[in-house]
GUMARKE-135894 format. One record per atom (N, C-alpha, C): x, y, z; residue in one letter; residue number from 0; atom name. Coordinates in steps of 0.02 Angstrom, whole numbers, plus 50000, padded with zeros to 5 digits. Layout:
REM GUMARKE-135894
- px, py, pz, kemar, pafi, lodren
- X, Y, Z, A, NUM, CA $
...
REM end
This chain:
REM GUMARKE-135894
- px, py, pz, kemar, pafi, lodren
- 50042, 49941, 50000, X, 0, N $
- 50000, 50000, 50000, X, 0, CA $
- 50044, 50062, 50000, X, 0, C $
- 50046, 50106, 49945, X, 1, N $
- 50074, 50165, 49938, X, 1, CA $
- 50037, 50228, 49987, X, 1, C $
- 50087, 50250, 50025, X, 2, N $
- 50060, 50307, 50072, X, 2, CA $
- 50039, 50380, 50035, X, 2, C $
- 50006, 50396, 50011, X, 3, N $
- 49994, 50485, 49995, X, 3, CA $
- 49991, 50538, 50040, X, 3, C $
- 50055, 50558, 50053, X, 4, N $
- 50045, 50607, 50130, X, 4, CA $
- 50032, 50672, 50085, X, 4, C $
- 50037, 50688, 50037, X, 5, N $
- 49984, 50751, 49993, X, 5, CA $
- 49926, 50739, 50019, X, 5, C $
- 49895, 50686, 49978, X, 6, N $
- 49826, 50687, 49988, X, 6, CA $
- 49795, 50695, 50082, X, 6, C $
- 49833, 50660, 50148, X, 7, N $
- 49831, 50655, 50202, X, 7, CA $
- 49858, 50714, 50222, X, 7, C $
- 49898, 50757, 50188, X, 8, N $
- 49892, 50840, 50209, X, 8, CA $
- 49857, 50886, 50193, X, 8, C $
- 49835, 50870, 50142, X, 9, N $
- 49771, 50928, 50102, X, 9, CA $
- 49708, 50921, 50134, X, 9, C $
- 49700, 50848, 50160, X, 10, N $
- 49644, 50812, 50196, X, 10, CA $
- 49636, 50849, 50251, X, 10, C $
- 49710, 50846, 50296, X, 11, N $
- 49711, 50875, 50361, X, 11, CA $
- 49694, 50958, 50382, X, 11, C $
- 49732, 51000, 50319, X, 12, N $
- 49710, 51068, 50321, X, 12, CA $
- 49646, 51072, 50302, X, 12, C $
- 49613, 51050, 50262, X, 13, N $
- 49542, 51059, 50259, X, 13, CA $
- 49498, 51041, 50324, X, 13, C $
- 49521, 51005, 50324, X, 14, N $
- 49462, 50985, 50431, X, 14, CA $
- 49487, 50984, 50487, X, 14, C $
- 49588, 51061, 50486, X, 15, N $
- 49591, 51078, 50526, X, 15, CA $
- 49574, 51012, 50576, X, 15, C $
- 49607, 50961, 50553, X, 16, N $
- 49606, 50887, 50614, X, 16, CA $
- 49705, 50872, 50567, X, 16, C $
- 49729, 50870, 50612, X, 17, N $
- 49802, 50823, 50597, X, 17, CA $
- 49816, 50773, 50654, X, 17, C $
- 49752, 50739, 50692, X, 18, N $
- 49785, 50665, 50719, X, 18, CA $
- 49808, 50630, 50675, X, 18, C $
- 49749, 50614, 50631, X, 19, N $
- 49778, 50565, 50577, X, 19, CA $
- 49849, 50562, 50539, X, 19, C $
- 49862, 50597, 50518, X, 20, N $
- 49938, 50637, 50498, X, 20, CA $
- 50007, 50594, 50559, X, 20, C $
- 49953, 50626, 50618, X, 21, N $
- 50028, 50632, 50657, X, 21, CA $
- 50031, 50543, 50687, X, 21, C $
- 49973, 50546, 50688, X, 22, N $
- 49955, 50465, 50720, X, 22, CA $
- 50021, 50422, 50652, X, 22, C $
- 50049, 50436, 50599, X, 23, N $
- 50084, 50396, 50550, X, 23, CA $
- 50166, 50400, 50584, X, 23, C $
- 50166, 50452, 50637, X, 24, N $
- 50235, 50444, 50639, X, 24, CA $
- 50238, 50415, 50718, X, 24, C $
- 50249, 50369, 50729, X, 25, N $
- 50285, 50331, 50795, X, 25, CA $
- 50295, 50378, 50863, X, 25, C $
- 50353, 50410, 50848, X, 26, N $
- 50373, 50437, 50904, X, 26, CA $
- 50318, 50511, 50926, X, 26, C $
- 50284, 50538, 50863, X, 27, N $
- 50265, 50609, 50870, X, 27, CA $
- 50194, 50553, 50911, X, 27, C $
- 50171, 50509, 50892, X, 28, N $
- 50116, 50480, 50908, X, 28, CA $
- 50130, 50439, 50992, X, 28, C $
- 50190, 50421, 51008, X, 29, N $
- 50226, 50421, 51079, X, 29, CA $
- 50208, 50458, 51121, X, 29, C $
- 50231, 50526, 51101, X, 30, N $
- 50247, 50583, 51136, X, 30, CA $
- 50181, 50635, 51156, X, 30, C $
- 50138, 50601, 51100, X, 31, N $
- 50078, 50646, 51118, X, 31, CA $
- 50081, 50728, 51076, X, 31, C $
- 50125, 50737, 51016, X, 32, N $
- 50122, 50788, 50986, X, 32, CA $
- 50038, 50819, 50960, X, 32, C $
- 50033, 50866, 50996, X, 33, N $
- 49951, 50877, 50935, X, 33, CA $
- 49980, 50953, 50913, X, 33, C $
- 49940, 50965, 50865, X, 34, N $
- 49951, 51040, 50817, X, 34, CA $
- 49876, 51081, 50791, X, 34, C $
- 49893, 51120, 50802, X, 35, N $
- 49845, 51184, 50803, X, 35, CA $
- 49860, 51226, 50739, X, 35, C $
- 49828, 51243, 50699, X, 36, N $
- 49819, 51281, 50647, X, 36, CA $
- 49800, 51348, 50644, X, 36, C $
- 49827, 51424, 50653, X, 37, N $
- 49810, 51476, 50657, X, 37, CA $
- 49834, 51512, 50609, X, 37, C $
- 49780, 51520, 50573, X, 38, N $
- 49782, 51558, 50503, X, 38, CA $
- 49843, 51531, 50442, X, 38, C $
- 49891, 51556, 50428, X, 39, N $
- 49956, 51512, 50407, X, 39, CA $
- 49994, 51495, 50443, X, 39, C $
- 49994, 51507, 50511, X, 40, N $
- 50056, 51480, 50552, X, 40, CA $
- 50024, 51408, 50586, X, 40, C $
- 50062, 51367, 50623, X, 41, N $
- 50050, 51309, 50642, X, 41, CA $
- 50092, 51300, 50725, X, 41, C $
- 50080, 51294, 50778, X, 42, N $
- 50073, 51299, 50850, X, 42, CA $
- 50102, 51218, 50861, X, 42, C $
- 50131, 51191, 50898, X, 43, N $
- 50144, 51112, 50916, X, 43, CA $
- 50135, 51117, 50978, X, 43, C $
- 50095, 51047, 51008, X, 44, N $
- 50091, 51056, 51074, X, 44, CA $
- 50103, 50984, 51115, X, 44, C $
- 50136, 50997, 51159, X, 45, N $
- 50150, 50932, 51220, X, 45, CA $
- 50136, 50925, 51263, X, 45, C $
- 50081, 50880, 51260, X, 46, N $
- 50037, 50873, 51327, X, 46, CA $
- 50079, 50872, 51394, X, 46, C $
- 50085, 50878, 51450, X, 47, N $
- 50121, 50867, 51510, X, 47, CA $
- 50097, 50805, 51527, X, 47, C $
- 50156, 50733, 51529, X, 48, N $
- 50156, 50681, 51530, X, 48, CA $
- 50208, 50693, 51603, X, 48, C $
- 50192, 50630, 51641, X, 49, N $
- 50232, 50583, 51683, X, 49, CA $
- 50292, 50548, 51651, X, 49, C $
- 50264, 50535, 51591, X, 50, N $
- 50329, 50502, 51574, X, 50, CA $
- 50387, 50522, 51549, X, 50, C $
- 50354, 50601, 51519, X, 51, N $
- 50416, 50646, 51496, X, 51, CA $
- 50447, 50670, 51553, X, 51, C $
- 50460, 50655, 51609, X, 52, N $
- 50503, 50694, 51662, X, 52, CA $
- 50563, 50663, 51659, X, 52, C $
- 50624, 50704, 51664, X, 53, N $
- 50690, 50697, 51686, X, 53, CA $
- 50701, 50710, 51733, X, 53, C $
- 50679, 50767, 51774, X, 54, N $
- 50707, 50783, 51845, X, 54, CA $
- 50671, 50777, 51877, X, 54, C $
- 50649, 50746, 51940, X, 55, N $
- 50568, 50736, 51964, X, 55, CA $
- 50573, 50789, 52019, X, 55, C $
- 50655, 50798, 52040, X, 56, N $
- 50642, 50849, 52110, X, 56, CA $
- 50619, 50911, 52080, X, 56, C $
- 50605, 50948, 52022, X, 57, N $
- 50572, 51027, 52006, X, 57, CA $
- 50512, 51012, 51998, X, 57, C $
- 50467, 50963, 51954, X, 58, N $
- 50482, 50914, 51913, X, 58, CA $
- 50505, 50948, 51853, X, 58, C $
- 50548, 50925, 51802, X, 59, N $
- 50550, 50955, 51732, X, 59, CA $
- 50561, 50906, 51694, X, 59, C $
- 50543, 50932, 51619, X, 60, N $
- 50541, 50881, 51570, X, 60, CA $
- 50596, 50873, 51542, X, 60, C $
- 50614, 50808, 51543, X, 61, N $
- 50679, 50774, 51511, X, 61, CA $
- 50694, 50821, 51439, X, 61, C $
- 50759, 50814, 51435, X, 62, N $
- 50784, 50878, 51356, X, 62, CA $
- 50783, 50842, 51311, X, 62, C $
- 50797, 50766, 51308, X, 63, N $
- 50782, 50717, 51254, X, 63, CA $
- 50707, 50720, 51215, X, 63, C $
- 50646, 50727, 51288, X, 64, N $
- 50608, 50761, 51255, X, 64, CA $
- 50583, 50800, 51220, X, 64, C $
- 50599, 50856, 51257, X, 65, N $
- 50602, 50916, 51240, X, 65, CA $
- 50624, 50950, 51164, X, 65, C $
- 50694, 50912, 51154, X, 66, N $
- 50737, 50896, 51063, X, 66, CA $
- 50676, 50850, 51018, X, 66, C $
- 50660, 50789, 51053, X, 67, N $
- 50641, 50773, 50999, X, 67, CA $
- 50575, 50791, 50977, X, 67, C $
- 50539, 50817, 51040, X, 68, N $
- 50481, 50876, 51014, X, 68, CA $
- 50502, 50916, 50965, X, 68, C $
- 50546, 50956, 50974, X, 69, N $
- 50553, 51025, 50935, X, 69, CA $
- 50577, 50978, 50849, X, 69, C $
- 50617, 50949, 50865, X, 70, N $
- 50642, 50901, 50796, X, 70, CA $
- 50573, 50895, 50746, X, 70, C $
- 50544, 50844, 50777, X, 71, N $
- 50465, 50802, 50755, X, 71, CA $
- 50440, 50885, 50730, X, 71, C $
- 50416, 50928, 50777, X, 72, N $
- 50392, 50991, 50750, X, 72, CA $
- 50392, 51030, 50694, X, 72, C $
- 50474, 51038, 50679, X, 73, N $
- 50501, 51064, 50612, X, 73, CA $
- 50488, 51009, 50563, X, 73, C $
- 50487, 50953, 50577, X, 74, N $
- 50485, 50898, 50523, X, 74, CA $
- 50413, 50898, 50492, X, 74, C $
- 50358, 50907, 50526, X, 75, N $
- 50298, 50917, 50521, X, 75, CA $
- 50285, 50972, 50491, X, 75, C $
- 50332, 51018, 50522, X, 76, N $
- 50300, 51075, 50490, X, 76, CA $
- 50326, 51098, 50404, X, 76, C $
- 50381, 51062, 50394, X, 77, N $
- 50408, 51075, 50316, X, 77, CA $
- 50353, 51014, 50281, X, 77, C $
- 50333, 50965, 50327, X, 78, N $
- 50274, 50908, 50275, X, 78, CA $
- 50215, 50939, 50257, X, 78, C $
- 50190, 51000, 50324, X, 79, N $
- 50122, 51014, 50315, X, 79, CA $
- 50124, 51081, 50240, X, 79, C $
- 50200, 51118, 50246, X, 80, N $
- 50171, 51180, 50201, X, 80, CA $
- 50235, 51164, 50147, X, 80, C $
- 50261, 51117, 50107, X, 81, N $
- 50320, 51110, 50078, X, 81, CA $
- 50264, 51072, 50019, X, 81, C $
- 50234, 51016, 50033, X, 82, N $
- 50188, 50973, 49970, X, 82, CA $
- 50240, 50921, 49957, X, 82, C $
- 50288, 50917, 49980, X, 83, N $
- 50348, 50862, 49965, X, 83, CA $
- 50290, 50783, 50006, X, 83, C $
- 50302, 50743, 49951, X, 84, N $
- 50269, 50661, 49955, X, 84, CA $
- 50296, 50617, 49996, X, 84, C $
- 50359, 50637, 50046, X, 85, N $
- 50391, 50606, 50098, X, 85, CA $
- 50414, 50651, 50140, X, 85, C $
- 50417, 50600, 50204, X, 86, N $
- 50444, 50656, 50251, X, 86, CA $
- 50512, 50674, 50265, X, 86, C $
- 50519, 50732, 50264, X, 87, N $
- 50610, 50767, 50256, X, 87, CA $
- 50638, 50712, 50321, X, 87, C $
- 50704, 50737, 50295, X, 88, N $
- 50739, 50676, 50345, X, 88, CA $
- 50822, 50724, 50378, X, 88, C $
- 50804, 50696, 50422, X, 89, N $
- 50829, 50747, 50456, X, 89, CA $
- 50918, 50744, 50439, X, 89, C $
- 50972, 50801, 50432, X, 90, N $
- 51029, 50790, 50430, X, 90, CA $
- 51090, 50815, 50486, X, 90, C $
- 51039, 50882, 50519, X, 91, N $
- 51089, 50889, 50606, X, 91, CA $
- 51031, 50945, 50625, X, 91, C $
- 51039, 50946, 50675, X, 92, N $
- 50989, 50986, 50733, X, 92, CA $
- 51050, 50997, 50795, X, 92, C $
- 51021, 51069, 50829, X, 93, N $
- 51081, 51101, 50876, X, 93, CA $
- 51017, 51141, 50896, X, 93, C $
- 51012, 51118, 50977, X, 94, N $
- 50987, 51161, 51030, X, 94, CA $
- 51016, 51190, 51067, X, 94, C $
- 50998, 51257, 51102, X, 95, N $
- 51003, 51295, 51179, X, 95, CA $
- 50949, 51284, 51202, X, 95, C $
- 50967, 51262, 51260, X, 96, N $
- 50899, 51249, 51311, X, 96, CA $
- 50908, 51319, 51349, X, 96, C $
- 50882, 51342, 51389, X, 97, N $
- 50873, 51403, 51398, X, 97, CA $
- 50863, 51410, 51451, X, 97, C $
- 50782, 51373, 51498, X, 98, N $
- 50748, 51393, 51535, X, 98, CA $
- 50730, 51307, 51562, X, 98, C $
- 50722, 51282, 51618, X, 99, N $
- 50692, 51224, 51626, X, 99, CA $
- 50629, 51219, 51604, X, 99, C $
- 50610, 51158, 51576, X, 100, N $
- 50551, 51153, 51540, X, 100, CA $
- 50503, 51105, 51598, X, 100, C $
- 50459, 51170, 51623, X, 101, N $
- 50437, 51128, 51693, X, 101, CA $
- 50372, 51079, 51653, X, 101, C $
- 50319, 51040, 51726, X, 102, N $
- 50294, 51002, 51708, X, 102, CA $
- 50234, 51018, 51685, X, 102, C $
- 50228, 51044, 51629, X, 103, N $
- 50159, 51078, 51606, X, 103, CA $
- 50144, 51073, 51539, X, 103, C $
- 50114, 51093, 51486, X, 104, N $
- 50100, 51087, 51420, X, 104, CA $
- 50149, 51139, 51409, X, 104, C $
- 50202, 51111, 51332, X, 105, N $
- 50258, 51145, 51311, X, 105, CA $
- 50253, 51169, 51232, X, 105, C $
- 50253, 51222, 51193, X, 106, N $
- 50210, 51209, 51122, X, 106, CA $
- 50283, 51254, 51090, X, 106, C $
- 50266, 51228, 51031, X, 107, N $
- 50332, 51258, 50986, X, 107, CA $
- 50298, 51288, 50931, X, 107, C $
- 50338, 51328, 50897, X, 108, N $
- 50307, 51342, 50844, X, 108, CA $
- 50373, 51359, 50790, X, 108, C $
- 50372, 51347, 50726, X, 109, N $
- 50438, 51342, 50677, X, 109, CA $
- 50446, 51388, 50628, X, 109, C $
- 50499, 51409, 50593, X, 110, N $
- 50510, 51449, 50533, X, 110, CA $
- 50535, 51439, 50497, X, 110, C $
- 50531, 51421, 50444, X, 111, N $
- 50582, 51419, 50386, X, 111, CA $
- 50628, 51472, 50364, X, 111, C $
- 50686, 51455, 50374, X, 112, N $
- 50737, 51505, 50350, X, 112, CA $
- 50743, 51502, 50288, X, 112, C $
- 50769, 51464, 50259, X, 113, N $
- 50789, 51433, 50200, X, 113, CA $
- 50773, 51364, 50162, X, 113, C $
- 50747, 51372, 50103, X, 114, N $
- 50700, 51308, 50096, X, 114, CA $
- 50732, 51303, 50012, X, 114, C $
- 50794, 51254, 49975, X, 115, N $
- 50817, 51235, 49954, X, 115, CA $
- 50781, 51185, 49904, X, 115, C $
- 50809, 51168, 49837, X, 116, N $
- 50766, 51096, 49806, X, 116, CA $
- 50803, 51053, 49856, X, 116, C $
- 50846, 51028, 49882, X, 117, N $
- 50880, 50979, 49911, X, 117, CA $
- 50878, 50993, 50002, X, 117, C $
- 50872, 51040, 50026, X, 118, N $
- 50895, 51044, 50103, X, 118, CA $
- 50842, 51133, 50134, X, 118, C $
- 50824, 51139, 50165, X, 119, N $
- 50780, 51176, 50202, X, 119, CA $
- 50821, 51174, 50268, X, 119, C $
- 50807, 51239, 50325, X, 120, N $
- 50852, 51252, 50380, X, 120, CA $
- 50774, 51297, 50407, X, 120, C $
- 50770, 51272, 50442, X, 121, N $
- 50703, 51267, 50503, X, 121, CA $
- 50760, 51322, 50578, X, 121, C $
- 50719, 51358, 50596, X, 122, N $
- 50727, 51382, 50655, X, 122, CA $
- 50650, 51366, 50703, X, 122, C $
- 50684, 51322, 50770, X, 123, N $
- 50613, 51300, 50807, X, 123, CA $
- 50616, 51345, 50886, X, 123, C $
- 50556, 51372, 50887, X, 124, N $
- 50564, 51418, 50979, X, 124, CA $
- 50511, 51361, 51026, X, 124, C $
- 50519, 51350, 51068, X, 125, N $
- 50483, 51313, 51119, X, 125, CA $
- 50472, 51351, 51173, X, 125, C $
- 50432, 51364, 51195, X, 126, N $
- 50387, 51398, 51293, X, 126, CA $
- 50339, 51345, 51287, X, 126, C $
- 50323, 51386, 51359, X, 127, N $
- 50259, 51334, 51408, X, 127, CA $
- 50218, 51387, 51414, X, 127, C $
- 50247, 51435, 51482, X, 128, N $
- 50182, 51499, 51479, X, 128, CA $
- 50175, 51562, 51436, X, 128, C $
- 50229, 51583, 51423, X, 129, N $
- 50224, 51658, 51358, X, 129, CA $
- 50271, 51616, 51325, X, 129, C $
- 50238, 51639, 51250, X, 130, N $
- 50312, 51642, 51195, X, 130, CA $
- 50350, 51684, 51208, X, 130, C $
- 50358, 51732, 51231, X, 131, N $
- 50422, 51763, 51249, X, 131, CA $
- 50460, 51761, 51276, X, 131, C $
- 50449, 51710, 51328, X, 132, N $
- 50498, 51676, 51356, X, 132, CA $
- 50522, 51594, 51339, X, 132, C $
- 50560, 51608, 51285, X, 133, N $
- 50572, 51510, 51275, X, 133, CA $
- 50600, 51485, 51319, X, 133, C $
- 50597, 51405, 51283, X, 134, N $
- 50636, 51362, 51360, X, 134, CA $
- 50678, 51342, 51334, X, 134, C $
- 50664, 51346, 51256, X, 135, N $
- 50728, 51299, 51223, X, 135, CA $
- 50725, 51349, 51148, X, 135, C $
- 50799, 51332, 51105, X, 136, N $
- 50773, 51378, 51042, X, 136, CA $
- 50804, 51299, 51004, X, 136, C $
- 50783, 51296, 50947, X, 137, N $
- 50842, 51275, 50900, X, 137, CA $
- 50863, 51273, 50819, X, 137, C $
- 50914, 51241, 50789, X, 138, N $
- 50899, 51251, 50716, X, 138, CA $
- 50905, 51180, 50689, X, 138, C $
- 50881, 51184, 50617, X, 139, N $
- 50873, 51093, 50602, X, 139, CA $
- 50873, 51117, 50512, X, 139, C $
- 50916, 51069, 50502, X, 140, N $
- 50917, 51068, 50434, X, 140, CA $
- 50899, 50994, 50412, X, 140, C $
- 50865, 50979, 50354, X, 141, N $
- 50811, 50918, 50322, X, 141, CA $
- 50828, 50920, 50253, X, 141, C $
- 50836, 50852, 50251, X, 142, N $
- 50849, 50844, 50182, X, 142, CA $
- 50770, 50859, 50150, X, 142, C $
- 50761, 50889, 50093, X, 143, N $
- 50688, 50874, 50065, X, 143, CA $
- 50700, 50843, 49975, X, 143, C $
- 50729, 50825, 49952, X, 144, N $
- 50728, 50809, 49903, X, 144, CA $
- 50701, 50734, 49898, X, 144, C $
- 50711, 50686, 49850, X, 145, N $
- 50665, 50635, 49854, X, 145, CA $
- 50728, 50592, 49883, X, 145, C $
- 50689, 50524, 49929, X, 146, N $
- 50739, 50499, 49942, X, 146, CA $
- 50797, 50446, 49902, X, 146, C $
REM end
């Protein structure tokens, strides 16, 4: 069975629903990634899990998390507005964590810097209570060409 993630993205912006979408990728479907749609921009959000904790004495959320949130995020977000028929694959990512990422809902939101036939460079910001205060920043470059 051939996957059409066109057709399962065009699907998704139209009924403003992307479980389905995200439910295809493993770890974003792990982690509990859901996404919010506001106007052209796109919001990522992480539920506050038990299981995402690393430090239990603040409590705060593990940074492994925290990375591969923001990772999964940008990856999603070059699938949802790029039209590319696979999903970019990732070639290096570099965080600053910033701020402890306490135990609460954590949401990211991404930018495209540079978007290449072959490679795109994503800048991702992560908070919990204001965007103006992140907890983490980072940058990620993706292969997008075919694989």
């Amino acid at each position: 069975m051939t996957l059409n993630l066109n057709k399962l993205v065009a699907e998704a912006h139209e009924k403003n629903d992307y479980d389905g979408l995200l439910s295809l990728i493993p770890y974003a479907k792990l982690l509990g990634i859901e996404c919010l749609r506001l106007g052209d921009d796109m919001v990522f959000r992480l539920p506050a899990s038990k299981d995402s904790i690393g430090n239990p004495m603040l409590p705060a959320i593990h940074g492994g998390v925290i990375a591969g949130f923001m990772e999964h995020s940008a990856m999603l977000h070059l699938l949802m507005f790029m039209g590319i028929p696979h999903l970019p694959k990732i070639i290096d990512f570099s965080i600053d964590y910033l701020r402890a990422g306490h135990y609460r809902d954590t949401y990211a939101q991404c930018q495209v810097w540079r978007q290449g036939r072959r490679v795109a460079n994503v800048a991702i910001t992560a908070w919990q209570t204001n965007q103006t205060e992140p907890i983490a920043t980072a940058r990620a470059h993706f292969k997008v060409d075919e694989p």
